[in-house]
Residue frames relative to the residue before (quaternion, step in Angstrom):
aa qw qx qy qz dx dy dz
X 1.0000 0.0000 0.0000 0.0000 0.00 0.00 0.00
X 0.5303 -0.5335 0.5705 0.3296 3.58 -1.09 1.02
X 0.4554 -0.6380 0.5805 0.2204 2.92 -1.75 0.33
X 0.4490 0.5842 -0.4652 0.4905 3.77 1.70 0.37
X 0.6508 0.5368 -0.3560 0.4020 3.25 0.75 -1.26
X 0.5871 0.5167 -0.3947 0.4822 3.72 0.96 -1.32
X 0.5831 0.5993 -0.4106 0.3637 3.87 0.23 -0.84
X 0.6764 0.5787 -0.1984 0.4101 3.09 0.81 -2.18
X 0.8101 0.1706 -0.3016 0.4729 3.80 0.07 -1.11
X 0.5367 0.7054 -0.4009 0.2316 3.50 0.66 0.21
X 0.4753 0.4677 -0.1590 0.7281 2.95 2.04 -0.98
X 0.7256 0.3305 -0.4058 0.4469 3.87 0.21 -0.23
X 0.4626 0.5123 -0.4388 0.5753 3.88 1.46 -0.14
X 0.7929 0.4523 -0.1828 0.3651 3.34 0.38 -0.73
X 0.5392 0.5154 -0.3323 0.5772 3.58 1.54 0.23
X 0.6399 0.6358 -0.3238 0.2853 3.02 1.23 -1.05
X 0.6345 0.6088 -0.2026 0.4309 3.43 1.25 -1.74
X 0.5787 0.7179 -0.1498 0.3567 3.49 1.72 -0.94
X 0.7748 0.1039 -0.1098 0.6139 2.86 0.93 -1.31
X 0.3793 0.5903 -0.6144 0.3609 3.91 0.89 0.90
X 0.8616 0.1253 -0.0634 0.4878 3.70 0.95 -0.92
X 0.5614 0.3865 -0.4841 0.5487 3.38 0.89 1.05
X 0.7548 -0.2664 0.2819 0.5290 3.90 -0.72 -1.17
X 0.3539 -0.8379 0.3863 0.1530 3.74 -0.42 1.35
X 0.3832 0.5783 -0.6181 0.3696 3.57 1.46 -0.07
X 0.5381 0.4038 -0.6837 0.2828 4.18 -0.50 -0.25
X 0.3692 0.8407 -0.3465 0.1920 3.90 0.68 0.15
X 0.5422 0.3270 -0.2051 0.7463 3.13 1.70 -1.20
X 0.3911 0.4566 -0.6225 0.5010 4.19 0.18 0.33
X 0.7888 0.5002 -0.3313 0.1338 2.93 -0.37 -1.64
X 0.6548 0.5609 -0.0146 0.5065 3.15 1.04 -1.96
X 0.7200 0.1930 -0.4638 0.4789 3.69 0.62 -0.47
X 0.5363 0.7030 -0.3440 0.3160 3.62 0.84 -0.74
X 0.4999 0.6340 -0.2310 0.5429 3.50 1.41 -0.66
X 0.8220 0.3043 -0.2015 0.4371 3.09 0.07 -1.59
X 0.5652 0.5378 -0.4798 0.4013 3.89 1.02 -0.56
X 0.8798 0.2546 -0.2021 0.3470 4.25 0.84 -0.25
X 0.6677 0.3207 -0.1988 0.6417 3.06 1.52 0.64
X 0.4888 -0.5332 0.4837 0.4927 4.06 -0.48 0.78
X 0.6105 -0.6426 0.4050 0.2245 2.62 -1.52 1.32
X 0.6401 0.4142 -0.4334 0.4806 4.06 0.60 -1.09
X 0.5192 0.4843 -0.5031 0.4927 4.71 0.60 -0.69
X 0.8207 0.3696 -0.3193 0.2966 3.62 0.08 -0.78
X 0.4467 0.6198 -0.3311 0.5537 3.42 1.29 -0.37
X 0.6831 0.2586 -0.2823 0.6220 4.21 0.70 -0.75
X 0.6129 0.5097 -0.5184 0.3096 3.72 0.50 0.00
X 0.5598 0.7275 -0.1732 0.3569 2.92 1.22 -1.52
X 0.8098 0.1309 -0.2365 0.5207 3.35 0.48 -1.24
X 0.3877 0.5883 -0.6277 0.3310 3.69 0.11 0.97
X 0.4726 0.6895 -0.2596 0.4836 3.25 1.32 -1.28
X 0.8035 0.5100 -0.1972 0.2353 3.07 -0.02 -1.76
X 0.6167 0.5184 -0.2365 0.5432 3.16 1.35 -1.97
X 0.7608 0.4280 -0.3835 0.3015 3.86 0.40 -0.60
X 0.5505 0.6106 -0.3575 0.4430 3.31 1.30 -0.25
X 0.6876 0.5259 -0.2794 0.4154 3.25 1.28 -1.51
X 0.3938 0.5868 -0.5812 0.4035 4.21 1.26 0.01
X 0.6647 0.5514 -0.3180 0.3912 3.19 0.38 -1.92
X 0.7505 0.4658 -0.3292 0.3338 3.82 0.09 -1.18
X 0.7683 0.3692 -0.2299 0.4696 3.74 0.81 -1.27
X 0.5819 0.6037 -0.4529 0.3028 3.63 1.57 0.52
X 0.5579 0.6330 -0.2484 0.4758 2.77 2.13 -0.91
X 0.8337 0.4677 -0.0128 0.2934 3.34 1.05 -1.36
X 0.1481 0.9058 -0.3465 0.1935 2.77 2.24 -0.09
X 0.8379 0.2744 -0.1107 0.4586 3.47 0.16 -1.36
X 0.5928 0.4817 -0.4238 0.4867 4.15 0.58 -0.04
X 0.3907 0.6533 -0.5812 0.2877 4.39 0.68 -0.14
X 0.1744 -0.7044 0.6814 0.0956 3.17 -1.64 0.38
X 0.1106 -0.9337 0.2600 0.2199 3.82 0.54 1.00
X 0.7630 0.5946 -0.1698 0.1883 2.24 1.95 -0.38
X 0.2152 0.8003 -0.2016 0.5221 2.72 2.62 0.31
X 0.7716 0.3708 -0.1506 0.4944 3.55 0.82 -1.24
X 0.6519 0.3360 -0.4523 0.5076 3.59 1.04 -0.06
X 0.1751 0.7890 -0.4101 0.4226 3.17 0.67 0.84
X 0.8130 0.4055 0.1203 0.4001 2.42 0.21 -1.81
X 0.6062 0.6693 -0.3564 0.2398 4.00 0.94 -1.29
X 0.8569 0.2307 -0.2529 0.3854 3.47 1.08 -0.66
X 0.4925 0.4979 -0.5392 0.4677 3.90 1.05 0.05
X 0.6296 0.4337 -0.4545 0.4571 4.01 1.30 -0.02
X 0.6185 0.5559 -0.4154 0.3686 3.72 0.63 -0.12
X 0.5933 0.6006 -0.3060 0.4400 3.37 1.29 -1.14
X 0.6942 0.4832 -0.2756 0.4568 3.76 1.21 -1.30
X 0.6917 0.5083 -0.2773 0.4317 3.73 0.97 -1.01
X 0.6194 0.4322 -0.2632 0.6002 3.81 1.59 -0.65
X 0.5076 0.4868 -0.4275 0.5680 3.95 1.20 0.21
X 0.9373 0.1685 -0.1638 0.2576 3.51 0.46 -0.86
X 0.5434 0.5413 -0.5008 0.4011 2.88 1.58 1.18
X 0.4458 0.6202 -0.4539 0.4590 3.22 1.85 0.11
X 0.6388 0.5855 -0.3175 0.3853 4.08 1.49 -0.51
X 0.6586 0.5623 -0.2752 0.4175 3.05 1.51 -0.96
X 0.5031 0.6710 -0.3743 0.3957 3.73 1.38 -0.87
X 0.8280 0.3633 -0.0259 0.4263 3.35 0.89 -1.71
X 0.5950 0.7588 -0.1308 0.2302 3.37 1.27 0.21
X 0.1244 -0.8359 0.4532 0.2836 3.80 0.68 0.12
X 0.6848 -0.4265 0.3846 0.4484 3.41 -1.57 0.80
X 0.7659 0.3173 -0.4026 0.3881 3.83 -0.32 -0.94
X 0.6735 0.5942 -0.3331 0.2872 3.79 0.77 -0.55
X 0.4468 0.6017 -0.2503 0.6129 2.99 1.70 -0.59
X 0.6986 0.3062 -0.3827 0.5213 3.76 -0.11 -0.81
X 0.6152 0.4547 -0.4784 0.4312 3.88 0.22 -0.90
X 0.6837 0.5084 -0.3163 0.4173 3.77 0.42 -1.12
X 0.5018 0.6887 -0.2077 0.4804 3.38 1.23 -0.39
X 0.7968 0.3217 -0.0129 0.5114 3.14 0.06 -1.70
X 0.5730 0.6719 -0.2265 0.4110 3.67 1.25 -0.24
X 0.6327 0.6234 0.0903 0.4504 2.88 1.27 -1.82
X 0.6840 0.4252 -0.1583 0.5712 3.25 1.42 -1.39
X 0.6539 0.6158 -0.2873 0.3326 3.35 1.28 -1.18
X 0.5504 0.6241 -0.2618 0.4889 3.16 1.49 -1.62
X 0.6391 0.6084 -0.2903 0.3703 3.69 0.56 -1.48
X 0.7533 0.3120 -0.2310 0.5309 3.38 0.53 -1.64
X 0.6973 0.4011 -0.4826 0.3464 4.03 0.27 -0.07
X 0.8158 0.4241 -0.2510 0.3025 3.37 1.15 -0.10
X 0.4500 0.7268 -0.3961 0.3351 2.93 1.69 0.81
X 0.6875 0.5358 -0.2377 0.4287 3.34 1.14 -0.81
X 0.6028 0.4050 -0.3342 0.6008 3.71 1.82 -0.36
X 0.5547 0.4352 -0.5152 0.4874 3.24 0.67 1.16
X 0.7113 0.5560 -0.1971 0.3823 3.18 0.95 -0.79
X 0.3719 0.8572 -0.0948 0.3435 2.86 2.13 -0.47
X 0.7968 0.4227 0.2313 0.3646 1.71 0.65 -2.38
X 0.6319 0.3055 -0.3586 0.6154 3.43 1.28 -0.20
X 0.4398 0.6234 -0.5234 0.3796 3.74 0.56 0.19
X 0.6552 0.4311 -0.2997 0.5433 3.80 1.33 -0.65
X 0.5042 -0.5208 0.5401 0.4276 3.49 0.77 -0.42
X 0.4977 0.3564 -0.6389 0.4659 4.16 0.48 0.46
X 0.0225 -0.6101 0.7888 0.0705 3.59 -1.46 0.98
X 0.5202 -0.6099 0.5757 0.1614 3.26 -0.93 1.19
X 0.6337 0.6485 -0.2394 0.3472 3.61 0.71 -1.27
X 0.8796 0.3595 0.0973 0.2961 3.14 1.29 -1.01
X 0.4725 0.5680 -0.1877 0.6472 2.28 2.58 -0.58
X 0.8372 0.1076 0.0972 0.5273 3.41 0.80 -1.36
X 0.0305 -0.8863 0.4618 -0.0143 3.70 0.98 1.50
X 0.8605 0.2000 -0.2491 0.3969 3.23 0.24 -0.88
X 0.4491 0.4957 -0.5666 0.4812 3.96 0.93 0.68
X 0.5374 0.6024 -0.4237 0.4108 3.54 0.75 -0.59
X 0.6044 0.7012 -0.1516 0.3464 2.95 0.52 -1.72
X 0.8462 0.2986 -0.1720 0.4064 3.23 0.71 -1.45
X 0.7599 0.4936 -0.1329 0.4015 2.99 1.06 -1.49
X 0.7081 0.2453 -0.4526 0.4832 3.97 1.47 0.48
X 0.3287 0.7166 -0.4658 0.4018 3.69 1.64 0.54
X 0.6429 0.4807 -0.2064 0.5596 3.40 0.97 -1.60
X 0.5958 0.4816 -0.4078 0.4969 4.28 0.61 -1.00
X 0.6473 0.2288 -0.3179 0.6539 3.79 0.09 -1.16
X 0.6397 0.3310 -0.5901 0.3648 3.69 -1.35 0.26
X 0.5265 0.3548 -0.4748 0.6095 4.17 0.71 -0.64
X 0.9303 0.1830 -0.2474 0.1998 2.88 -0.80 -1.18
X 0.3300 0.6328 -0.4725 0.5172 3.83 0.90 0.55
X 0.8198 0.3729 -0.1761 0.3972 3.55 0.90 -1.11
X 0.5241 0.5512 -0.2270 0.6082 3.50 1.74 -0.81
X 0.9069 -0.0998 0.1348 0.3865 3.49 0.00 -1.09
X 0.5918 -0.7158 0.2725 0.2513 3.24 1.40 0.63
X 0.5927 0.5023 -0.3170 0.5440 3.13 1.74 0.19
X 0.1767 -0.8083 0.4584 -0.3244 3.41 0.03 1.56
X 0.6779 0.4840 -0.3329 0.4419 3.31 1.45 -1.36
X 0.8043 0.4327 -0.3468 0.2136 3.76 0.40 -0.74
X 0.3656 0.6193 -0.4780 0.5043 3.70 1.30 0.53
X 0.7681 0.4621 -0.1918 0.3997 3.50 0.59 -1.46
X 0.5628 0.5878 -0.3833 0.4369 3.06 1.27 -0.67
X 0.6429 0.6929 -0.1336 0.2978 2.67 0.66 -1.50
X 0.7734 0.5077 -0.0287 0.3786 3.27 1.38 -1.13
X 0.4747 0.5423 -0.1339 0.6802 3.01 2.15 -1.60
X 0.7416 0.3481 -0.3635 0.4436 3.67 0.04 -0.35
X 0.6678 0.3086 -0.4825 0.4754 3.96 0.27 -0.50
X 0.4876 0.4104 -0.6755 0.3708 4.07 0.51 0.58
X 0.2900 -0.7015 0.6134 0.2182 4.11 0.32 -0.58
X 0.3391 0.6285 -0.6547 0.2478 3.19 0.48 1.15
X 0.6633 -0.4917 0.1951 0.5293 3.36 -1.39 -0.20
X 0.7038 -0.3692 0.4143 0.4435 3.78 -1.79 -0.33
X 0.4309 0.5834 -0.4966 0.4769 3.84 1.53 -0.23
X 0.7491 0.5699 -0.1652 0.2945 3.09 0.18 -1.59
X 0.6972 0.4878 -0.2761 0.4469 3.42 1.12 -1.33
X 0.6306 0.5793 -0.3115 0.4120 3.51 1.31 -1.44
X 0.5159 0.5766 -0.3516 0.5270 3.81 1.38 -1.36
X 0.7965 0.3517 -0.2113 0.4442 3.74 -0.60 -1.19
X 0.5457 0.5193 -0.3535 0.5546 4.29 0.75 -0.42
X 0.6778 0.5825 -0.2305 0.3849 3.73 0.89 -1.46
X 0.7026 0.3308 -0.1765 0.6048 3.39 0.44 -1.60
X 0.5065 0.6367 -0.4521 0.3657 3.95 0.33 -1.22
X 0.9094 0.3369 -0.1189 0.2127 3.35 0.32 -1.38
X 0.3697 0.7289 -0.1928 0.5431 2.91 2.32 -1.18
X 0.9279 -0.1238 -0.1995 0.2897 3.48 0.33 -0.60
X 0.2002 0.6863 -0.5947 0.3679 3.03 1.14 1.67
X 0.7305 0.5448 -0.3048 0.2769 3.14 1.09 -1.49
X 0.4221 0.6596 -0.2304 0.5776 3.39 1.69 -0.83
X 0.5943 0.6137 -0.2490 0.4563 3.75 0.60 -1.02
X 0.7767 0.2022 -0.0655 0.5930 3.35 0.65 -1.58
X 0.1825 0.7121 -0.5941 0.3266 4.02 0.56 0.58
X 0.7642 0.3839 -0.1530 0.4952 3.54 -0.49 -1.30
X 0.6100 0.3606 -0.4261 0.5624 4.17 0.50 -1.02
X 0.6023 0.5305 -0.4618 0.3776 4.17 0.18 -1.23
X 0.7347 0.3388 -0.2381 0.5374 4.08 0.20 -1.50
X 0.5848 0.4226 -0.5307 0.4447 4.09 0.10 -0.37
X 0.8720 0.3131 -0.2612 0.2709 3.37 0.22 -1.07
X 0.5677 -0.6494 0.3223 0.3900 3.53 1.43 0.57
X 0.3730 0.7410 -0.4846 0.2775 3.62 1.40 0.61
X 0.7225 0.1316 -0.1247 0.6672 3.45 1.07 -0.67
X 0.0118 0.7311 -0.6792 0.0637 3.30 -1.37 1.28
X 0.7483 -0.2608 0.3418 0.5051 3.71 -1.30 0.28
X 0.6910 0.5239 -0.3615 0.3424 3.77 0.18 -1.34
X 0.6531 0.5695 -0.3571 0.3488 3.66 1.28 -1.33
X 0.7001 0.5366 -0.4500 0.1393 3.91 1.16 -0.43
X 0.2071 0.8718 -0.3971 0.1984 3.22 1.78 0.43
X 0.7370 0.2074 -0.0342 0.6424 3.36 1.56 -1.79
X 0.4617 0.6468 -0.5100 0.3292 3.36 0.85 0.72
X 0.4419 0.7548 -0.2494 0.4157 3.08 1.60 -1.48
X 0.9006 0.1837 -0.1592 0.3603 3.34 -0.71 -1.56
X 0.4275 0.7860 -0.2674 0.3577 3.68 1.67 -0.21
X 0.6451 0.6717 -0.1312 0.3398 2.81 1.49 -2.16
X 0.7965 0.3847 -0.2921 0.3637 3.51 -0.08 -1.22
X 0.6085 0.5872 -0.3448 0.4073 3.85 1.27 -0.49
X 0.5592 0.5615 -0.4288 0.4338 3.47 1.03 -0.32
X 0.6213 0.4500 -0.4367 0.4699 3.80 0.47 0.01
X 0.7383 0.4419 -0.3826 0.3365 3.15 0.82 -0.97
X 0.8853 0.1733 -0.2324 0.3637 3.18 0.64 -0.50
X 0.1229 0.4190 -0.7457 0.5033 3.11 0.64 2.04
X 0.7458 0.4589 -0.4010 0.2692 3.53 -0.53 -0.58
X 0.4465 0.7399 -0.1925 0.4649 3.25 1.55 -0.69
X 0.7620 0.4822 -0.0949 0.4217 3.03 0.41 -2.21
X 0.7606 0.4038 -0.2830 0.4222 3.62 1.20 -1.30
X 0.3457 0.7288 -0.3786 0.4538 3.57 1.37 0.06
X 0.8456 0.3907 -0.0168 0.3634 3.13 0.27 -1.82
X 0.6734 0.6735 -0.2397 0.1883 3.07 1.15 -1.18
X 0.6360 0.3769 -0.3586 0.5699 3.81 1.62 -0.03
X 0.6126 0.5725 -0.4009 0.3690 3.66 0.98 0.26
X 0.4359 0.7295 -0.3943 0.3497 3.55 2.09 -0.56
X 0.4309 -0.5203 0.7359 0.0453 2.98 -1.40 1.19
X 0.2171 -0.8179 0.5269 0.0790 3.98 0.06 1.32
X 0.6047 0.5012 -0.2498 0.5662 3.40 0.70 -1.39
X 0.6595 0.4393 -0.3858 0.4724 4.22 0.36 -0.80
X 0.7654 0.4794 -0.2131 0.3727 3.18 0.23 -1.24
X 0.7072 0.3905 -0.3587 0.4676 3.61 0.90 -0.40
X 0.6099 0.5265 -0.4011 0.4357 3.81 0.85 -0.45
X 0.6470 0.4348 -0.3056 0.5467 3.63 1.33 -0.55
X 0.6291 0.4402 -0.4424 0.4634 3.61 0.45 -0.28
X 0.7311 0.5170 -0.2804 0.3459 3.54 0.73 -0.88
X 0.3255 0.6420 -0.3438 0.6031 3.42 1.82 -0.49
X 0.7541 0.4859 -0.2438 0.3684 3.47 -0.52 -1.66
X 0.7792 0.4988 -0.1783 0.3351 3.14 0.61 -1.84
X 0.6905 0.5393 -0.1369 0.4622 3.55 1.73 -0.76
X 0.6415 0.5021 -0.2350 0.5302 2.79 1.65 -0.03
X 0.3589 0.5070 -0.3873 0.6813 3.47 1.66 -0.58
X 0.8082 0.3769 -0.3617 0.2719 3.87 -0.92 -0.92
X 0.6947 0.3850 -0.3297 0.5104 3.73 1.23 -1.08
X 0.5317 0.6474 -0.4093 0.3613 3.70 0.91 0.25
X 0.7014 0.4150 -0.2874 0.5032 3.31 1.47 -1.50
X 0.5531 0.6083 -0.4028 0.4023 4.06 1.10 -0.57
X 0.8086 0.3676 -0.0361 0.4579 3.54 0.60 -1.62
X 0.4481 0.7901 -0.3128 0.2776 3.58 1.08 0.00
């Protein structure tokens, strides 16, 4: 292994811990960035190893801000999406997967801000139309949690038109994910996505994910929310037209 590549997943270990205990949109970063240096289905089983270790760090911090009752909500339009996209991953080739990827992310990042819009007028989707919501970005994060580990911008997406606080959002994002990611364990090793070979880039990946949880919980009342999402969404569009056009 180059020593760029070591850099690379180190800084992507190190985004990870970030956006477990600060704001989780660096997620689509994370996930397309991954797939642009490593076949896309190896980087998916890297990924969520990553993930699940970050997610300790997050539900230790966040322990006390969950809403549970929000997330059972939520358990089966996510099962339906996570049993959709391991039936995609079976049947999929490596480049189709990145396009599906890089698509996904795109869709994601144009439809966040016409939500955001949108409650500026007073139309809250959330409220008008709860339980289609409900399903139809429960079922989105469950695919794409399972395809590409990036799950976080549906949910976001959701947790925020309730407008609770950034305690809350980080609490419910924490546990939410922990035990999807756990959820989709057993589908990741059946389908030969993660094998022994992956701890090659797991390794140098690993030791950054503490650090930057620790980071994230520092920072996380000093975030400039509104900054941080217009730059992630940038980033994140650029990661996706890279994995389509590549």
């Amino acid at each position: 292994m180059s020593l760029e590549l070591a850099l690379l997943l180190a800084f992507i270990g190190f985004l990870i811990g970030l956006s477990k205990t600060s704001i989780g949109g660096i997620g689509m970063i994370n996930a397309a960035l991954l797939a642009t240096v490593l076949p896309a289905k190896e980087s998916t089983g890297v990924l969520l190893v990553l993930l699940i270790t970050g997610d300790l760090f997050a539900i230790g911090t966040y322990k006390k801000h969950v809403e549970w009752r929000v997330l059972q909500k939520l358990i089966w339009p996510v099962i339906a999406g996570v049993l959709v996209g391991v039936y995609f991953l079976a049947s999929s080739s490596d480049q189709s997967l990145k396009r599906t990827i890089g698509w996904i992310v795109l869709i994601l990042v144009i439809l966040y801000p016409i939500n955001q819009r949108l409650q500026k007028k007073d139309f809250d989707i959330s409220l008008k139309y709860p339980k289609p919501l409900r399903i139809i970005l429960g079922s989105i994060a469950g695919f794409m949690s399972m395809v590409a580990n990036s799950g976080g911008p549906p949910m976001s997406i959701y947790l925020l038109m309730r407008r609770k606080t950034v305690m809350n959002f980080l609490g419910n994002t924490a546990w939410f994910f922990f035990a999807v990611n756990i959820f989709k364990l057993p589908f990741t090793l059946g389908l030969g996505i993660l094998e022994f070979n992956s701890l090659q880039y797991i390794l140098p990946a690993l030791p950054a994910v503490p650090v930057g949880a620790i980071v994230g919980r520092k920072i996380v009342s000093k975030v400039d929310l509104e900054l941080f999402q217009k730059i992630t969404l940038v980033a994140a569009a650029v990661a996706g037209l890279n994995l389509i056009f590549r």
